[in-house]
N, C-alpha and C positions, 0 to 999 in steps of 0.2 A: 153493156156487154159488146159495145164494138170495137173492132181491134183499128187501128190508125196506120197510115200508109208509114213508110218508114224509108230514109235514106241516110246513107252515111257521108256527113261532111268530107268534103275532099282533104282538109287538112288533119283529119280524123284519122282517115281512111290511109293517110303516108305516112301518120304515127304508128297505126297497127303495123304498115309493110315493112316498117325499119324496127320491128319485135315488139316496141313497147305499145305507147299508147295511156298508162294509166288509167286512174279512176275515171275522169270524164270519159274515153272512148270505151271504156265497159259500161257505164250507163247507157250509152248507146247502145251499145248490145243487148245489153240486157233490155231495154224498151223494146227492142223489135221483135227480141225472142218471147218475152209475155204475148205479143201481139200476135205470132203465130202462136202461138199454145190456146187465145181465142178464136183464132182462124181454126183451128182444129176442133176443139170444143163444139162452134159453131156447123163444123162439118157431120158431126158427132151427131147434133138437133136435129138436122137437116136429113141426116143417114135416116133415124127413127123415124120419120115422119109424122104419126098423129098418134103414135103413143104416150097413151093418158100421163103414165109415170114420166117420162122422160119430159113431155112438153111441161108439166108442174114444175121440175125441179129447175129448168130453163127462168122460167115465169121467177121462181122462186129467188135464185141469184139473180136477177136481174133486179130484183124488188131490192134484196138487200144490197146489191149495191149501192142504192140510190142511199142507204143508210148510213154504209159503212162502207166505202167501197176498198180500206187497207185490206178488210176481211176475205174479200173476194179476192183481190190482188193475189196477196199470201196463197190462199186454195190456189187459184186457177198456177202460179207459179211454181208451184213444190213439181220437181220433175219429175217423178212419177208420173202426172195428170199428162203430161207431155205423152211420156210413152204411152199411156191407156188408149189417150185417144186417138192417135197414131195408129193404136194398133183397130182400136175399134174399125176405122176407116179402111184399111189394106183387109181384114180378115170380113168388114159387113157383120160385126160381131155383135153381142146387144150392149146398148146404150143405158141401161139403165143403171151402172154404177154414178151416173151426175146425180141420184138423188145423193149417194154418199158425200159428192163434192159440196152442197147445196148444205145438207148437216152440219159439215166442217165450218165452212164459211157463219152459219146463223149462230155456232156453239163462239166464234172467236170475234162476232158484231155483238153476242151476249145478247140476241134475239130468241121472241118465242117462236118457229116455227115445225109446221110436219110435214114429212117429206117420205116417199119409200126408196128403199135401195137394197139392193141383192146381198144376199148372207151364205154364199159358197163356200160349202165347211162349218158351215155356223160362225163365220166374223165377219162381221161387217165393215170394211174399211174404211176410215174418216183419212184423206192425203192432209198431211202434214200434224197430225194430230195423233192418230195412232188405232186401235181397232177393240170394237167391243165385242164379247164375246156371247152369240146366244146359243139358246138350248137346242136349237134343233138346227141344219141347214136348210133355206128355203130358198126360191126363186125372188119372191120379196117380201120386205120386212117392213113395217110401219115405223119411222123415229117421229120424236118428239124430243122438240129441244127447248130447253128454258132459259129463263134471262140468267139465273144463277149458274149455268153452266154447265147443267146435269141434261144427263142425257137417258131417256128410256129406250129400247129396243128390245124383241124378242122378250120379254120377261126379267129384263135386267133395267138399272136404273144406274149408271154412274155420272161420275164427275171427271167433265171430261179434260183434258189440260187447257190452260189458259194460258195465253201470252198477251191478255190484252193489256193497253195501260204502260208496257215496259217490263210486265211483269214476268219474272224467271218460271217455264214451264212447269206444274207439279208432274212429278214422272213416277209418283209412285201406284206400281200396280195395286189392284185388287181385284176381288172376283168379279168378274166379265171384263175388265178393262187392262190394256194393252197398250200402256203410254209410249209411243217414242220418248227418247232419248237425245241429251243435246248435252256436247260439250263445249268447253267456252276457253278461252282466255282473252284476259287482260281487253273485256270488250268486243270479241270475235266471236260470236255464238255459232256454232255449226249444229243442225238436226243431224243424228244417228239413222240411217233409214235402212230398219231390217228387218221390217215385216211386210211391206207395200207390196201384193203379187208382182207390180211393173216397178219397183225398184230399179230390177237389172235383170237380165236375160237369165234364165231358169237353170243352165248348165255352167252357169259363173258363180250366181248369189247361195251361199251353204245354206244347208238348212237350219234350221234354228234361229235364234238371236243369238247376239256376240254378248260370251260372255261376262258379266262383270268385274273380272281381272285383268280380260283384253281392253275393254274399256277404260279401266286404269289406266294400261299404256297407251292408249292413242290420247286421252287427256293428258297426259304428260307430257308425248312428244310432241303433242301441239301445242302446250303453253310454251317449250322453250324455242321451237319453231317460226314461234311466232313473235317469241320476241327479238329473234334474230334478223325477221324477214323485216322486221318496222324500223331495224335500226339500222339494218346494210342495204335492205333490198326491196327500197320503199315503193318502185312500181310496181314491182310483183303485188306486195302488200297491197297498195291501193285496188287494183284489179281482185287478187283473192277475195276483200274484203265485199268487192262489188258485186261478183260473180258467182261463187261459190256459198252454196246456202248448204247443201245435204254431202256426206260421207256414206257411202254405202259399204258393207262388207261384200269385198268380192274374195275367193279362191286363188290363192297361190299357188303356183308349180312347186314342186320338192323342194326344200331349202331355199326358195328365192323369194322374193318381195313381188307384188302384181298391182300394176294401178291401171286404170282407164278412164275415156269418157266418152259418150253417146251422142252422135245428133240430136235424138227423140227424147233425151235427159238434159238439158239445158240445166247448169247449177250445182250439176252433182257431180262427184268426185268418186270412181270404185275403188277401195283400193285393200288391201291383202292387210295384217295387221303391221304397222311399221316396225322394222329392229334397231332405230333411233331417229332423233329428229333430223339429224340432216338428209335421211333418205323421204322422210316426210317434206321437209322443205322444197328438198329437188324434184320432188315429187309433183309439188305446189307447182312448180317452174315449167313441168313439165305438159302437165294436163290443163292448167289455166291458156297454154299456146295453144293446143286442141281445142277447148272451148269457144275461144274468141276465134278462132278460125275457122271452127264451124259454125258461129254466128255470122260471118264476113260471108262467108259462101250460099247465107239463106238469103242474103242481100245483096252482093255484085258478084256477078258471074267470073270466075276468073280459070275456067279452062273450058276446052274445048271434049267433045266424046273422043275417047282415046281406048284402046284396047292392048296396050300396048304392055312389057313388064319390062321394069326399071331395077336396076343397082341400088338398095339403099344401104350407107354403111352400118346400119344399127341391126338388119332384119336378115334372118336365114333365108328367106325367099325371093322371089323376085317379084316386086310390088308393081301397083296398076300406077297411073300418072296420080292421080286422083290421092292416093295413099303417099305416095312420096311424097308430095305437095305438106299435107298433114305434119309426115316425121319431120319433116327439113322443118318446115316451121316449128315445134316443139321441138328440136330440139338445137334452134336459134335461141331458143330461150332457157334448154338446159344450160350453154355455152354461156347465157347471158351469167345466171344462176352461181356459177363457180369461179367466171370471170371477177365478179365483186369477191365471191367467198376466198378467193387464194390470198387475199390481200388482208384478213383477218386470221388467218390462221398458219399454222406452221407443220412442216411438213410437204413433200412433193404430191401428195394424192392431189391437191384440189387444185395444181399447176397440170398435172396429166390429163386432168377432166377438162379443164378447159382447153388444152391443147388438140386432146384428141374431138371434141365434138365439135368447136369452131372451124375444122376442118374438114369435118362428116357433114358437115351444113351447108359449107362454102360448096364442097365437090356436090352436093347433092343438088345445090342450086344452077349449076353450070348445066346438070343432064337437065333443069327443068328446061332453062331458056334456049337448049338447044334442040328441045323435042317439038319445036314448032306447031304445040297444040296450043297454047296460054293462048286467051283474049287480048287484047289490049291491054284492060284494066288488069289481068293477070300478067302482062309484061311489065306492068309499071310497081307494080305488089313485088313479084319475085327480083327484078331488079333492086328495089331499096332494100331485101330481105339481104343481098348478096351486098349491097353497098355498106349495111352494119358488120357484115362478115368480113369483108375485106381491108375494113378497120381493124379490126381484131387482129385479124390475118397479123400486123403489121406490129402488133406487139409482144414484148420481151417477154419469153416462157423458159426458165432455166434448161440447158442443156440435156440434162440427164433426163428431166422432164418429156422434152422434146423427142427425144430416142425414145422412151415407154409410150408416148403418144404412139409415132410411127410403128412400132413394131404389133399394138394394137391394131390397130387399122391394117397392115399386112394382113397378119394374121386372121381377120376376119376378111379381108377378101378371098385369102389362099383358098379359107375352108367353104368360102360362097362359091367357087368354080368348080371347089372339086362337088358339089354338092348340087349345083343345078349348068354347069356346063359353060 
């Protein structure tokens, strides 16, 4: 259970700043972000101090690890566990949902063990697995897990999903059991995660589960998404593939599509239901540059304390250094995104998209280098971010094209002055 110091290779670290990076520099990420997710965990132990529940289920994963340690990997990495114990630490909240993570983990090493963990509402939550349901709500519940995969609690007795082996999760409900959900294509298995309380913040995630005709269409716009991304947009693909484990349902504004992603959620993707795959694709493009850039920033400092609010061409408001930083990089990698796609397809939209954000990128990178808060390492990051752009800058976008760019971008500045001055 201990997490490992982490650094990022310098020539790692000039792939990420010039957008990409591929699958190896998302491995890296992704190593250092399980490593805080055990740094926090461990904060979590440490918070409890000598309670009984909470020091067991410690004791407990750390046993099976020595077993199985993919098992534990899997638990301690599904983002949910991020945010819980995040939150557990900022709120001093109680610790005793790690029996739940210690259950998961023994149910997916296919071990016998007993473990307690709290039942708010009567369900018990297994992260990455899915949640059983008992009869009463309690402070805490007794599990018991078997090698076969069932699980007792509260007065119920299921079977709980399995992925061990390779094998495709069972997701079908029954009384007390509440399977996550995973869609897949062509080899890309994504978990559904719409019941986890830390999913996603409480005023974003709807309530309910997403239905299964919504589910329909996010498996579909992700099999052809995805066959698109492998066959035009192979670093993206390598990264999503590397990075992205869970899909969350979040809440859309009226008529519009919503995606996001979290520091305290490493993995996960929020996003509204898609109205085809190429907004899911760009979608892909967009929050994978969030991810990997708030992995980069748990690792090398790249700005300075700024209180300061900035012009960004994409946002009604006026953003902190910190947040422009964020959009400019995503959406380096929207520009990247439509930059490949205009050359597959026909029609001006995907010439306009890459005209207008190659150049919402480029400008937003110029206010970063000349706000004189970046680091060092943050001078050498936003410079290659600007050196991809001004590649771009320099290539042929049809005229007509080039006029709907600009008058975009007018346009949203006209309405950003009159609207904050």
């Amino acid at each position: 259970m201990r997490p490992r110091p982490h650094r990022l290779p310098d020539d790692i670290l000039a792939r990420l700043a010039a957008g990409g990076g591929g699958a190896e520099a998302a491995r890296h990420l992704v190593a250092a972000e399980r490593s805080k997710h055990r740094l926090l965990v461990l904060g979590v132990v440490r918070l409890a101090g000598s309670h009984p529940a909470v020091g067991h289920a410690y004791d407990l994963l750390a046993w099976i690890e020595k077993k199985a340690p993919e098992a534990v990997e899997t638990v301690l990495g599904h983002p949910a566990v991020g945010a819980w114990a995040a939150h557990v630490i900022r709120s001093r909240g109680t610790a005793t949902q790690l029996g739940a993570l210690a259950a998961a983990a023994a149910i997916l090493a296919r071990l016998t063990a007993r473990v307690e963990a709290p039942a708010p509402d009567g369900r018990i939550t297994l992260p990455s697995l899915g949640q059983i349901v008992t009869a009463d709500p309690a402070d805490l519940v007794d599990l018991r897990v078997h090698p076969d995969g069932t699980l007792e609690a509260g007065g119920r007795r299921v079977r709980a999903a399995d992925r061990t082996a390779g094998r495709q999760a069972e997701e079908r409900e029954e009384p007390g059991w509440l399977p996550l959900r995973r869609i897949t294509a062509d080899g890309f298995s994504l978990c559904v995660d719409d019941l986890d309380p830390f999913r996603w913040s409480p005023d974003e995630a709807p309530d309910g589960r997403l239905p299964p005709a919504e589910l329909d269409v996010w498996r579909e716009h992700l099999r052809i998404s995805w066959q698109v991304m492998k066959a035009r947009h192979w670093t993206l693909a390598g990264e999503t593939a590397s990075i992205v484990s869970v899909l969350t349902p979040i809440t859309g504004p009226a008529y519009r599509m919503n995606s996001a992603t979290a520091r305290d959620r490493f993995g996960a993707i929020g996003i509204s239901t898609p109205r085809d795959w190429r907004w899911m694709a760009s979608t892909f493009a967009h929050e994978v540059q969030h991810a990997k850039l708030g992995a980069v920033l748990d690792t090398v400092e790249l700005l300075e304390p700024d209180d300061g609010r900035y012009y960004a061409p994409w946002r009604p408001d006026p953003r902190p250094l910190a947040g422009l930083l964020q959009g400019t990089y995503a959406h380096l990698g929207v520009a990247g995104f439509w930059r490949r796609q205009r050359a597959d397809e026909t029609g001006p939209q995907p010439h306009v998209e890459f005209a207008h954000w190659r150049q919402a990128a480029f400008e937003a990178t110029g206010t970063l280098l000349d706000s004189g808060r970046l680091t060092p390492p943050g001078e050498r990051f936003v410079t290659a971010m600007r050196g991809t752009l001004a590649d771009w800058m320099a290539e042929s976008v049809p005229p007509a094209a080039l006029d709907a760019a600009g008058r975009e971008a007018a346009a949203h500045r006209e309405a950003w002055l009159a609207r904050n001055g």
